[in-house]
N, C-alpha and C positions, 0 to 999 in steps of 0.2 A: 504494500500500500504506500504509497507516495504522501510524504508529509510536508504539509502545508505553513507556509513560513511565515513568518509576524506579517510582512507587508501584504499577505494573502488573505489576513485575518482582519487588517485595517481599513477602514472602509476613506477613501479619499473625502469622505465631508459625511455631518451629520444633519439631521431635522429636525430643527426645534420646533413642537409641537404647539407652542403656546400655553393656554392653558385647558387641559382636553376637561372635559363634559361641560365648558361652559362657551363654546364657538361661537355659541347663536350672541352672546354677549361681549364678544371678544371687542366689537366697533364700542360700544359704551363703558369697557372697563378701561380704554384707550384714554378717554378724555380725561380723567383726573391723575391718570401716570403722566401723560403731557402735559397739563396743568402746574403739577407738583415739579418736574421737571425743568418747565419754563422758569419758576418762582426760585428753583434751586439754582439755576446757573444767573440770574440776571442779580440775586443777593449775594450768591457769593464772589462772585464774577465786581459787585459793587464794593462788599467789604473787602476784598481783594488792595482794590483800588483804592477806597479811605485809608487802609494801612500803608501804602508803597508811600501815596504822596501826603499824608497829613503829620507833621510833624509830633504833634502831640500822642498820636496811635504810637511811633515809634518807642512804646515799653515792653517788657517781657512781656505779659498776658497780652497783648494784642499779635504778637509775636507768634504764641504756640495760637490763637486764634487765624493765623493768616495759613498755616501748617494745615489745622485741621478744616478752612475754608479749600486749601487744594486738593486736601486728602478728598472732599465731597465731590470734587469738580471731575476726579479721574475717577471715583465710584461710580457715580451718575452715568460719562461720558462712554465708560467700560461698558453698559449694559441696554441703558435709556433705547438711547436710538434703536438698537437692532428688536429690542423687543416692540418698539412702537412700529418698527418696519414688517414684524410678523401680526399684532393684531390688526392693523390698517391696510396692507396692500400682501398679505400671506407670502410675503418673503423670507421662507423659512430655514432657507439651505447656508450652514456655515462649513467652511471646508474645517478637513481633522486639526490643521497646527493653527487655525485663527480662533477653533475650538480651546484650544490650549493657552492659546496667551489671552483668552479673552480669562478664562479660570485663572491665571494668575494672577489678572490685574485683579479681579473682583475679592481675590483670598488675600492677596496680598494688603490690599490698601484698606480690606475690613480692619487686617489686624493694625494696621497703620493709625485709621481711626481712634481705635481702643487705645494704643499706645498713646495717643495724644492729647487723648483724655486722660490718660492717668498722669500725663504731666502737666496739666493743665489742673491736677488736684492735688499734686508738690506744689505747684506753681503758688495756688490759693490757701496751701500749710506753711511754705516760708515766709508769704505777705502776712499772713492773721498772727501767726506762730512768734516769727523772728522778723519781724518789720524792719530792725537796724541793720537786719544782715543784709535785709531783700537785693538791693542794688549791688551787692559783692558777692553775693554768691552765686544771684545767676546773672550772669555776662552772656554777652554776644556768642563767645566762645562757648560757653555753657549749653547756652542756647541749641547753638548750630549743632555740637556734640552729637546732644540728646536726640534732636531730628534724625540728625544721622544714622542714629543707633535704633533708635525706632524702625525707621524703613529699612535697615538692613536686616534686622529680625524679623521682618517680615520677607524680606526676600530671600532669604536663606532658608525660612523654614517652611516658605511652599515650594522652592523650586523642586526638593526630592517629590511633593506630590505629582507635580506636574507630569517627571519621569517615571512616577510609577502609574499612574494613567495612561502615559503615553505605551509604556511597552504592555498591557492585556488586551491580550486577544479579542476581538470584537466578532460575535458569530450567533448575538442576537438581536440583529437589525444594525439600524440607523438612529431613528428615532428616538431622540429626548423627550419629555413631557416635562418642559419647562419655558422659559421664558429665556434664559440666559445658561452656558455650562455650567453647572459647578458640579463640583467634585463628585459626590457621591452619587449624582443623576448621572453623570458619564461612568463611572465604573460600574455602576448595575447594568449596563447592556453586557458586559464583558461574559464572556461563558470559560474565563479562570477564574482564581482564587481570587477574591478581593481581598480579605481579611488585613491584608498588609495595611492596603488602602485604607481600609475603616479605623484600623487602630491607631494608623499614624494622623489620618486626620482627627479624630478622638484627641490623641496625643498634643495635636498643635494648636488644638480649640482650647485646650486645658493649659496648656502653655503660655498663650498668646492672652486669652479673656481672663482663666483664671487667678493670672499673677496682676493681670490689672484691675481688674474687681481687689482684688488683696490690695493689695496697693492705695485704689482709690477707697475704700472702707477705711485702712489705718490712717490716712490723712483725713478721713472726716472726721472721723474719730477725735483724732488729735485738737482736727477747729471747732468740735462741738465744745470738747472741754475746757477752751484757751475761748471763747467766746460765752459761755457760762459764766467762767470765773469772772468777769468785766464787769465794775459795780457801776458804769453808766448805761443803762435804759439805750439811751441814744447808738453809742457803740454798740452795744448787740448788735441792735438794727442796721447800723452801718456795717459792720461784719457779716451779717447771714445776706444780707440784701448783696456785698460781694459776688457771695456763691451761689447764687439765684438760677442765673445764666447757666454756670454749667454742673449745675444738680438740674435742669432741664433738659441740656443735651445730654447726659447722663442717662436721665430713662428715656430720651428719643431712641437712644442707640441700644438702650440692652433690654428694650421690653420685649421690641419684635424677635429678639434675638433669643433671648428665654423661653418663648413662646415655639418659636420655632424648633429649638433642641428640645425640649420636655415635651412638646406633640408629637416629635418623632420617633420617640421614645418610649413612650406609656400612652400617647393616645393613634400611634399609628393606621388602628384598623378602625377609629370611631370619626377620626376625622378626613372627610375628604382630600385627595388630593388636588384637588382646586384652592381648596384653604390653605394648604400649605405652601404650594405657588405665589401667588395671591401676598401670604404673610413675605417670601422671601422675598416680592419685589420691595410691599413696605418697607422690607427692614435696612434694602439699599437706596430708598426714597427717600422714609420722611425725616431720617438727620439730617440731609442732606439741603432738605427744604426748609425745615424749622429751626437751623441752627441761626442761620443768617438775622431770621424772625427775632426769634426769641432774644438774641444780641444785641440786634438792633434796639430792639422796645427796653429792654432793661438794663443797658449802658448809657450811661448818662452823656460819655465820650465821644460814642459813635451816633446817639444822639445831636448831638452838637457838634457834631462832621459835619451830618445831612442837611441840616438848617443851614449851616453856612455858606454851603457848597448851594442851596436853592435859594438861599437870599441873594447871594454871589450872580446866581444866571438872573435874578430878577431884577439886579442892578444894571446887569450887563445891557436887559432889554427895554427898560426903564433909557437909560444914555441913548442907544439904537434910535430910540422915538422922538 
């Protein structure tokens, strides 16, 4: 018998199915990911722009703020379109390796996200914590460091998934039933062994979430206590109203996300697969749309960017006249 070799097994592109039993919906579940979408690239696309050029944004927290506005813009940019390109004109064909870097960006800059929120919840225990220290201990240097090292552990710890997707055998179809690859949607077509598959992404979810969930818990931890002890009223309130912002990107980012692993897990066979779809584009959507939002409205800063910058064009048109 004549045996069949990896490139025989690998099918040259796959089909993302969108989201299967819910087709006849597919045109009206379009408008609010386009929507959400829209509002996510034109905020952060804007906060973007209030941090490069306003002098006053030029601090650390607007700093790891302008990180995790990029981190949203290649989440988005990674998935948005091609999904909106299958429920609106059924364009559903990705070839195998565009399959593959589309899974990395979307694995990689999750964990990127997380990472940048847990620095962003140092960021807000050295300000409340050690105020005198703030300005000396995180520097530019500091700064750029930690980015660095953020996106490298994430690149480092999806590229083995990447290749171990890439080499299993594919000899049960084509077909995804999803919106975008990830990981363990591409490896269950495979008719080998996943388990490798399962346990190291298991492994890197645990790695990646669960060291910054720890992380981000001992720092609040630390600012509940260090903001209790404070015998003015006032202060509290200026401390907790700090962390406002990103204790809301906070559960932006890890409800869908929770929701997502513990259904996969204990309610697999009670919840739809449309639900679970569905959750996983939320969960690369609505940080990505709310973050900008919720910043916007509860930074008193970047408040008073946008006023300036609209009072600014209304002088400009005001002179014009």
């Amino acid at each position: 018998m004549l045996m069949l070799n990896q490139t025989d097994l690998t099918p040259g592109s796959f089909i993302l199915n969108g989201i299967p039993g819910l087709e006849y919906m597919h045109m009206w579940i379009s408008f609010p990911f386009c929507s959400m979408y829209i509002v996510a690239m034109v905020g952060n696309c804007g906060l973007l722009y209030l941090i490069c050029y306003e002098d006053s944004l030029h601090r650390t927290m607007y700093y790891f703020l302008a990180m995790l506005s990029l981190t949203d813009l290649f989440i988005c940019s990674s998935t948005i379109p091609k999904a909106l390109s299958i429920l609106w004109f059924h364009f559903k064909e990705i070839s195998s390796d565009g399959c593959l870097v589309q899974m990395f960006f979307v694995h990689t800059f999750t964990g990127m996200e997380s990472g940048v929120l847990m620095l962003m919840a140092l960021d807000r225990y050295v300000a409340i914590c050690y105020p005198l220290h703030y300005s000396t201990a995180l520097t530019n240097s500091v700064i750029a460091k930690a980015g660095l090292s953020t996106f490298l552990r994430g690149v480092l710890l999806i590229i083995p998934i990447t290749f171990l997707t890439k080499r299993l055998p594919y000899c049960r179809g084509n077909i995804i039933p999803h919106t975008y690859c990830d990981h363990m949607s591409v490896a269950k077509l495979s008719c080998g062994d996943i388990k490798v598959n399962a346990v190291y992404g298991l492994t890197v979810a645990l790695l990646i979430g669960g060291f910054d969930i720890l992380c981000i818990t001992i720092s609040y931890t630390m600012i509940l206590r260090a903001v209790v002890s404070l015998s003015s009223a006032d202060a509290r309130q200026k401390a907790f109203s700090i962390c406002t912002a990103h204790i809301c990107a906070i559960v932006f980012s890890y409800s869908p996300a929770f929701f997502s692993f513990f259904s996969h897990r204990f309610g697999g066979h009670t919840i739809p697969p449309s639900c679970h779809i569905i959750v996983a584009n939320v969960y690369l959507l609505l940080p990505p749309t709310m973050n900008p939002i919720v910043y916007g409205v509860k930074t008193k800063q970047i408040r008073d960017c946008v006023v300036k910058i609209l009072l600014g064009s209304k002088d400009i048109k005001s002179q014009s006249i």
